[in-house]
C-alpha positions in Angstrom: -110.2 63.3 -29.5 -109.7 64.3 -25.6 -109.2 60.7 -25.1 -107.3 59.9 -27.4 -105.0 62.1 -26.4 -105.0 61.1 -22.8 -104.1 57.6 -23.9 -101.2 58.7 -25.7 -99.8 61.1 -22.7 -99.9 58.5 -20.2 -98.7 55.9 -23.2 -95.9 58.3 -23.4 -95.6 58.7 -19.6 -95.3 54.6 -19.5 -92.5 54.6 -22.0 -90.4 57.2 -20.4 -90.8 55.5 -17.2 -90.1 52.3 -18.4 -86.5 53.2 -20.8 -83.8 51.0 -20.4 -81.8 53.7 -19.1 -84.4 54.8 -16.4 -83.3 53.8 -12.9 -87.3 52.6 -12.7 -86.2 50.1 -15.7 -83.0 49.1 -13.5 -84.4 48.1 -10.2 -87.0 45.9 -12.3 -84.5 44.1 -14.1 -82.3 43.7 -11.0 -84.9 42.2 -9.0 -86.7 40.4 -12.0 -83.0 38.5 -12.7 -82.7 37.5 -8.6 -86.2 36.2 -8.7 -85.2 34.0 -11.7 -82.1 32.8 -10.0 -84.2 32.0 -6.4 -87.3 30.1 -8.6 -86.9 26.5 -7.6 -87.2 28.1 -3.6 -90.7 29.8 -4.5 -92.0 27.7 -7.4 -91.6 24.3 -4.3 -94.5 26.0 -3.2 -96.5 25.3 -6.1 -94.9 21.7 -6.9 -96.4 20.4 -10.3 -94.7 18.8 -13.6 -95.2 22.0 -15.5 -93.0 24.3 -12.8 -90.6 20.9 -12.3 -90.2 21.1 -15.9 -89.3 25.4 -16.8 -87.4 25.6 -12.9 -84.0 24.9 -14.5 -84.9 26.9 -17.5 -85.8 30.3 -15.6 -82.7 29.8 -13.5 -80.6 29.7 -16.7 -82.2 32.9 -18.3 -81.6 34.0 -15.3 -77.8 33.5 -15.8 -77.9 34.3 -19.3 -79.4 37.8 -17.9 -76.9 38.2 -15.4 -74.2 38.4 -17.9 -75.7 40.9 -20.0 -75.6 42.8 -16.8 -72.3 45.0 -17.5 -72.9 47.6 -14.7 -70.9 47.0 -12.0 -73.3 47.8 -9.6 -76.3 45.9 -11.3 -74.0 42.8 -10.3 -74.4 44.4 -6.7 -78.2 45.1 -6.9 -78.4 41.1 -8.3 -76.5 39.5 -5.8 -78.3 42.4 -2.7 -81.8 40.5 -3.6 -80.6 37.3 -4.6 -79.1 37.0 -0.9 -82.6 38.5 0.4 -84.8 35.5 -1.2 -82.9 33.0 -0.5 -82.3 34.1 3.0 -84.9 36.7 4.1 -85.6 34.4 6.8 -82.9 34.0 9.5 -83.6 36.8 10.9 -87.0 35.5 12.7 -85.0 33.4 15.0 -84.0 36.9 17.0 -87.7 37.1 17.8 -87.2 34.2 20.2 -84.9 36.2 22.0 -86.5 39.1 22.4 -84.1 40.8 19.6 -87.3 41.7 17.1 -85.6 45.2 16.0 -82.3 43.0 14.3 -84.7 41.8 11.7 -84.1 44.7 9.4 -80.2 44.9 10.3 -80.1 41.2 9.6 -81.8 41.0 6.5 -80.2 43.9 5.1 -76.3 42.2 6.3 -77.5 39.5 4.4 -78.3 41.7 0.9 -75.2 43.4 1.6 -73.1 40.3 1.9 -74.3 38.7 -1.6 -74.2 41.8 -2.9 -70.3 42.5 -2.1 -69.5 39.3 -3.9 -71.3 39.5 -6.2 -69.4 42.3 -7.2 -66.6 40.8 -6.4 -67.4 38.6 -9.7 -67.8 41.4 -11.6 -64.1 42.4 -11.5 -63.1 39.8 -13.9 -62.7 41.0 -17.2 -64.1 38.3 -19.0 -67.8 36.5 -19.1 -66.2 33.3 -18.9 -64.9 34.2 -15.4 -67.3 36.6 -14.1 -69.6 32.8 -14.5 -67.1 30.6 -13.0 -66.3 33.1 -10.2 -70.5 33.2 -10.0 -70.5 29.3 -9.8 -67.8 29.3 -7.4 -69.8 31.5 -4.6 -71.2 27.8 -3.6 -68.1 27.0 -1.7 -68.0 30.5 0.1 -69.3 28.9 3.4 -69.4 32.4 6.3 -69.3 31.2 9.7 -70.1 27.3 7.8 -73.6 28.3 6.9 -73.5 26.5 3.2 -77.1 27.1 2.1 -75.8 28.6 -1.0 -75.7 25.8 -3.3 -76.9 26.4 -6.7 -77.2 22.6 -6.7 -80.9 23.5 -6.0 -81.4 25.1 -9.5 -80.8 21.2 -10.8 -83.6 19.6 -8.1 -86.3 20.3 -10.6 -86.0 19.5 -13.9 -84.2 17.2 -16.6 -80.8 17.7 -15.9 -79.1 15.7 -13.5 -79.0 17.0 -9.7 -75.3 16.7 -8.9 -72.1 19.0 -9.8 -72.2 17.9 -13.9 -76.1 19.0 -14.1 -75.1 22.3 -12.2 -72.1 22.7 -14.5 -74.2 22.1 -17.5 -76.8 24.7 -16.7 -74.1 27.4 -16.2 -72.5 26.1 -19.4 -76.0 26.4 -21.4 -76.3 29.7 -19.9 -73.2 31.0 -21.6 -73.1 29.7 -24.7 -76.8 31.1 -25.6 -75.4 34.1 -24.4 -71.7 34.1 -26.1 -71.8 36.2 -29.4 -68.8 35.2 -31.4 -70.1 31.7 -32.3 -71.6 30.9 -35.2 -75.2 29.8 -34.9 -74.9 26.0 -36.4 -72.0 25.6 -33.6 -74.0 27.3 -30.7 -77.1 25.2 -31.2 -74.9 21.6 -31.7 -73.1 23.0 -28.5 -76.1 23.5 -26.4 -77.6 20.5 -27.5 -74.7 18.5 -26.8 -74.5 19.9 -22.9 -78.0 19.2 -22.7 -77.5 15.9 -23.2 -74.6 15.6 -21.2 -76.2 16.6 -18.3 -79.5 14.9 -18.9 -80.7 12.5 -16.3 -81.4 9.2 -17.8 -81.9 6.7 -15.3 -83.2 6.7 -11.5 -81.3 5.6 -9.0 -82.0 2.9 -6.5 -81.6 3.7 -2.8 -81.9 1.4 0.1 -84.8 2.1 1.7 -86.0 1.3 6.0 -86.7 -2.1 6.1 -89.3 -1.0 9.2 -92.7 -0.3 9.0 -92.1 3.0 10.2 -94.2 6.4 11.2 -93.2 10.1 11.0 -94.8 12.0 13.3 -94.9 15.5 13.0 -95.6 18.1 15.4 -96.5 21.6 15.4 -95.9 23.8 18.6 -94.7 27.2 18.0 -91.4 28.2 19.2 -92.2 30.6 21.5 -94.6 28.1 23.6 -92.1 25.0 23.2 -90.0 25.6 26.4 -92.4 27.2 28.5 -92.4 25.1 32.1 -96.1 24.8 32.0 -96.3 23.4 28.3 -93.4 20.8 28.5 -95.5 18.2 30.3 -98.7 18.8 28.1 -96.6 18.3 25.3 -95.0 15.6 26.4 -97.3 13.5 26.9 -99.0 14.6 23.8 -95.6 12.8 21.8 -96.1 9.8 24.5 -99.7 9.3 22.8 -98.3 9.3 19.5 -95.7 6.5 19.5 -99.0 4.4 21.9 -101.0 5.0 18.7 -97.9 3.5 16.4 -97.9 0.7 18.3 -101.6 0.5 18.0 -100.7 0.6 14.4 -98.3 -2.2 14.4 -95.9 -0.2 13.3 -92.4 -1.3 14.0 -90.4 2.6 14.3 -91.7 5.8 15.3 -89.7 8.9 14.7 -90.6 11.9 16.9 -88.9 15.7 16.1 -86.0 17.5 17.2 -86.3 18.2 20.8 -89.7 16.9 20.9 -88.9 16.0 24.3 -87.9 19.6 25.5 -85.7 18.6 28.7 -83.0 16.3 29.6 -84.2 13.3 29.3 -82.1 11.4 31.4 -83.1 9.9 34.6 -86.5 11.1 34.3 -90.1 9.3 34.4 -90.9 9.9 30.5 -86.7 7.8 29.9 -88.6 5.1 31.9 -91.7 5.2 30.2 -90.3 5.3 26.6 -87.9 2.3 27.9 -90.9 0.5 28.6 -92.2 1.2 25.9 -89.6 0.5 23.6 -90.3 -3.4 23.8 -92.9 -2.9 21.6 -91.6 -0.9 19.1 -88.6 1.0 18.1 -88.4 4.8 19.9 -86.4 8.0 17.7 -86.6 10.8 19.1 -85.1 14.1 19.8 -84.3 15.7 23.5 -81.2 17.1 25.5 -78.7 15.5 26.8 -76.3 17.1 29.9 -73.4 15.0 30.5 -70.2 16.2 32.6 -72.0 19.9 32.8 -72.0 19.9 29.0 -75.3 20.5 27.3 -76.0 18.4 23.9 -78.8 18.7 21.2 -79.0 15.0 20.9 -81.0 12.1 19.4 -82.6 9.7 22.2 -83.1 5.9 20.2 -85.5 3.4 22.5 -84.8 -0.3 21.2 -85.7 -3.4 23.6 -85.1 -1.5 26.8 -81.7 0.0 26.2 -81.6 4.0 25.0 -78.2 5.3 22.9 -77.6 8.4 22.5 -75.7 10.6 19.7 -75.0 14.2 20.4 -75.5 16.6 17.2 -71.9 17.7 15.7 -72.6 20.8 13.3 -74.2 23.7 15.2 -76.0 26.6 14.4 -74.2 29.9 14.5 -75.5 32.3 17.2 -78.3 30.0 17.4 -76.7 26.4 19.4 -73.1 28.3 19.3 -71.9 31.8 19.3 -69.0 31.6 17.1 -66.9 34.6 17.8 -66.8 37.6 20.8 -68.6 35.7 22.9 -68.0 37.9 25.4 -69.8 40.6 24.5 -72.7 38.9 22.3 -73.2 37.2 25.6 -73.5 40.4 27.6 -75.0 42.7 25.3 -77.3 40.4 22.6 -77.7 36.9 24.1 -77.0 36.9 28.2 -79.7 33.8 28.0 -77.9 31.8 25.8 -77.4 28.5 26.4 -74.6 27.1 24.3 -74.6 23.5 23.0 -71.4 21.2 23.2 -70.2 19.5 19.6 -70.8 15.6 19.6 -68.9 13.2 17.3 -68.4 14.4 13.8 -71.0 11.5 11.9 -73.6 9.4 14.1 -74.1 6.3 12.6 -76.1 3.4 14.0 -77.0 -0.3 13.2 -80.9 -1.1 12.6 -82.5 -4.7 11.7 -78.7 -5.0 9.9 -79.1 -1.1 8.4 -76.6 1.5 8.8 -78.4 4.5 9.6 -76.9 7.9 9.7 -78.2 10.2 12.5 -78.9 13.7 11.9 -80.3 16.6 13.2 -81.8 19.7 11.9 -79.0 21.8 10.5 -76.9 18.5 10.1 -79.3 17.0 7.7 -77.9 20.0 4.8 -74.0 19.0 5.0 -72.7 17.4 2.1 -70.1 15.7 4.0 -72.4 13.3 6.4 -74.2 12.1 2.6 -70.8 10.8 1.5 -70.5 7.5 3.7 -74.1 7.3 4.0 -77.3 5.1 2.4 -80.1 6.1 4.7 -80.4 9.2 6.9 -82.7 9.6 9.6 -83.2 13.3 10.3 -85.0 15.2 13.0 -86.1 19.0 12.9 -87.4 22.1 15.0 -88.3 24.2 12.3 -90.2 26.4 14.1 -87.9 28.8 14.6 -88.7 30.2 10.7 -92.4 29.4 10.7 -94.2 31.3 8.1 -91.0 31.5 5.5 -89.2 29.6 2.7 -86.7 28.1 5.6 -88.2 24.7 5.3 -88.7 24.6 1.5 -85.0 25.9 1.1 -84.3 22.5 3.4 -85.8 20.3 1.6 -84.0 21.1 -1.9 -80.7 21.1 -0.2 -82.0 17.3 1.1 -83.0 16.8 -2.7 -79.6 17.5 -4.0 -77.4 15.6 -1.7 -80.2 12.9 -2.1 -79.6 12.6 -5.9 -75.7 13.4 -5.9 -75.3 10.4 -3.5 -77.9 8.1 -3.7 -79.0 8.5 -0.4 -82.8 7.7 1.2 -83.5 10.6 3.9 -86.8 9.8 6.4 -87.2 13.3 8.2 -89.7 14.2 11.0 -90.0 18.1 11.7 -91.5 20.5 14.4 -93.3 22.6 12.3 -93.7 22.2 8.5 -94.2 18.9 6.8 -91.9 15.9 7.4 -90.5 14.4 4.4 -89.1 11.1 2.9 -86.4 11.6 0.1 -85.3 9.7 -2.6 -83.8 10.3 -5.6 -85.6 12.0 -8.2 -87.2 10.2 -11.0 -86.3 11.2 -14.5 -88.4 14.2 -15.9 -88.9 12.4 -19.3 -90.3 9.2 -17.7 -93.2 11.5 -15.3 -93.9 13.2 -18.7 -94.2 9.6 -19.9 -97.0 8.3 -17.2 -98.8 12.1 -17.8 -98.9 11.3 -21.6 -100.4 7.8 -20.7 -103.0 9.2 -18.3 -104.0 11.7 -21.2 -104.6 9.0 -23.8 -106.2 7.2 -21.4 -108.5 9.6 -20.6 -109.1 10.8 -24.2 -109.9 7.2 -25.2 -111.6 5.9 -22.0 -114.3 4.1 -23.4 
C-alpha cells in the first residue's frame, strides 16, 4: 500500500511538472520545435533511407508546431535555439586567435539574433503571415553570411529541393494546421501540394570528363601554419598528386590552402610545374600580388599555373567588415586581411567549363546560376568537431538540385564530397523493395 502510494505521489509530482502551463512544459516544447526545424543538419549524421524519408516530415511538424505557438516570446525562445543549432559552431574559429572566452558571447549573439526575428514574425496578426514572414528569414543575409536557407529542409526527402519544394512544405505545414477548412478540402489540398512539389524525375548533370582524385587532408588548424609544419606538410600533398600519377589518374584536387604559403616563385611552383606534365594540378595556396594578399586557387596544366583569387570572404575571418580600427587593435591585431578577386572564376578543362570555388564560395547561390560543374576546395578545420561541414554540404545539395549542377569538393578536415542531384525518393524505395524480394526469394 506504501508503494502504491509512492507511485502515485511522484505520478502526481510528474504531472504537475510536466502541465502545459508549467514553464518546465515550455522550455521543452521550445526546444523540442527548434530541434524539429534543424533535423536534416543532425539526422546527415545518420544518413539512411528511413531518416531521408521522415526529414521533411519532422521539419513540417515542426512548422505546424510553430504556429500553434501564440506566445510571443515562445516565438523568441524558437527562433533563440533554432539560431543555436544551426549555428552553435562559428564561434570555434576565435580559438585560433587566442579569443577562446567569445565562444559563449558568440553563441549566445547568435540565439539572440534568431530569436529577435523571430519575434519579429510574430507581430503579424495572421498565421498566414507570421509563415510567409518565417519563410522569408532565408533572404535576411547579416554581414552576407546566408546559411539560413530552409532549402535544406527539402535536401532529404520526396519533395523537390528547390524554392517550389520549400514552398510546398511550408504550404503543407499550414493547411494541416488551418482550422476553418473542412476536412474533405484539407486532405485534397494537402494532397494536391504534395504532388506539386513531388520530385519525379532526376536530373542529368555533366559530369568531369577526367579520371580524377580527391584528396583529402586532415591537419588541424592550429598546427597548419606553424613554420616548422609547412614543409612536412608540404611535401606530404607533393606525395599525394606522385601517387595520382602512379594511379594514372588524369586530375588531382588538393584542399584549400593545402599549400600554406605563397606559392609563387618558390621550389614546390617549380616542382608542381614539373609535375604538371603528367597530370593535371588543383590546388589551393596564397597568392600576394602588388602587396595584396589572395586566398586563391593554384591550377598546374602542361607547365603553365593560372591563378584565380577567391571573391566572397569570410566575415572577421578573411575580412573584418566594419570598425576595423578597433577590432584590429583590441580583438584581431594579427589579422591578416585577404583582397576580393573577380566576382565568378571560371576556367576551360578538356573543353569543360569549370567554375572555381573556394570554401565559403562553394554556398552562394549566385556562382550556381551560370554554372554546370564546380570544383570546390575547403579548410574546414577551423570548425572541427561540429555540424559546420554537414551544414556545407546540404547547402551544396540544394543549389546542386535547384540548378543542376555537379560539385567535386576536396576539404581539410571532414570528408570531401562529389554532388549531384538527388535521385527521386520513390525510385531508392524502388531498388530497396527489389533487394527485399530478392532476398526473401533468393533461392
Amino acid at each position: 500500500m506504501k508503494l502504491k502510494l509512492n507511485f502515485l505521489s511522484y505520478f502526481s509530482f510528474f504531472l504537475k511538472k510536466f502541465n502545459p502551463n508549467s514553464n518546465i512544459f515550455k522550455i521543452i516544447k521550445v526546444f523540442f520545435i527548434s530541434i524539429l526545424l534543424s533535423n536534416p543538419i543532425y539526422l546527415s549524421f545518420f544518413e539512411n533511407l528511413f531518416f531521408e524519408t521522415i526529414s521533411p516530415f519532422l521539419a513540417i511538424w515542426g512548422l505546424i508546431l510553430l504556429l500553434k505557438s501564440k506566445n510571443a516570446k515562445e516565438y523568441f525562445w524558437i527562433g533563440f535555439f533554432v539560431g543555436i543549432f544551426w549555428f552553435w559552431w562559428i564561434g570555434l574559429s576565435s580559438i585560433y586567435f587566442d579569443l577562446s572566452y567569445l565562444i559563449p558571447i558568440i553563441i549566445l549573439g547568435i540565439g539572440l539574433f534568431y530569436g529577435i526575428l523571430f519575434r519579429i514574425c510574430h507581430l503579424f496578426k495572421y498565421d498566414f503571415l507570421r509563415l510567409c514572414a518565417i519563410f522569408c528569414l532565408s533572404f535576411i543575409h547579416p554581414l552576407g553570411f546566408d546559411w539560413f536557407n530552409w532549402g535544406i529542409l527539402s535536401v532529404y526527402g520526396f519533395f523537390r529541393a528547390d524554392t517550389l519544394g520549400i514552398i510546398c512544405i511550408f504550404l503543407i505545414a499550414y493547411f494541416i494546421y488551418e482550422k476553418y477548412i473542412s476536412r474533405y478540402y484539407k486532405i485534397a489540398i494537402i494532397l494536391t501540394l504534395f504532388f506539386i512539389g513531388l520530385q519525379y524525375e532526376e536530373k542529368k548533370p555533366s559530369n568531369l570528363n577526367f579520371d580524377y582524385k580527391l584528396i583529402n587532408t586532415d591537419i588541424s588548424q592550429d598546427q597548419k601554419f606553424l613554420q616548422e609544419n609547412v614543409e612536412k606538410n608540404s611535401n606530404n600533398q607533393i606525395k599525394e598528386i606522385i601517387k595520382a600519377i602512379d594511379e594514372k589518374k588524369e586530375l588531382v584536387i588538393l584542399p584549400e590552402t593545402a599549400f600554406a604559403f605563397n606559392l609563387k616563385n618558390t621550389p614546390y611552383e617549380e616542382m608542381l610545374k614539373n609535375l604538371s606534365y603528367k597530370i593535371t594540378i588543383i590546388t589551393g595556396a596564397f597568392n600576394i600580388e602588388k602587396n595584396k594578399i589572395y586566398n586563391s586557387t593554384y591550377i598546374f596544366k602542361a607547365g603553365n599555373v593560372y591563378i584565380f583569387n577567391k571573391h566572397f570572404l569570410v566575415p572577421f575571418g578573411e575580412e573584418i567588415p566594419f570598425l576595423k580600427d578597433i577590432i584590429n587593435k583590441y580583438l584581431l591585431p594579427n589579422i591578416e586581411e585577404f583582397s576580393k578577386g573577380p566576382l565568378q572564376n571560371q576556367y576551360k578543362l578538356n573543353g569543360q567549363i569549370i567554375t572555381n570555388a573556394i570554401c565559403y564560395e562553394v554556398t552562394k547561390e549566385q556562382i550556381y546560376k551560370n554554372s554546370s560543374i564546380i570544383i570546390a576546395i575547403s579548410n574546414n578545420a577551423w570548425f572541427n568537431y561540429s555540424t559546420e561541414y554537414k551544414l556545407q554540404q546540404l547547402l551544396m545539395r540544394y543549389y546542386s538540385n535547384k540548378y543542376n549542377v555537379s560539385i567535386y569538393h576536396a576539404v581539410n578536415g571532414k570528408e570531401n564530397a562529389v554532388i549531384k542531384p538527388k535521385k527521386p525518393l520513390s525510385q531508392k524505395w524502388y531498388i530497396f523493395y527489389k533487394k527485399i524480394i530478392a532476398k526473401i526469394y533468393k533461392p
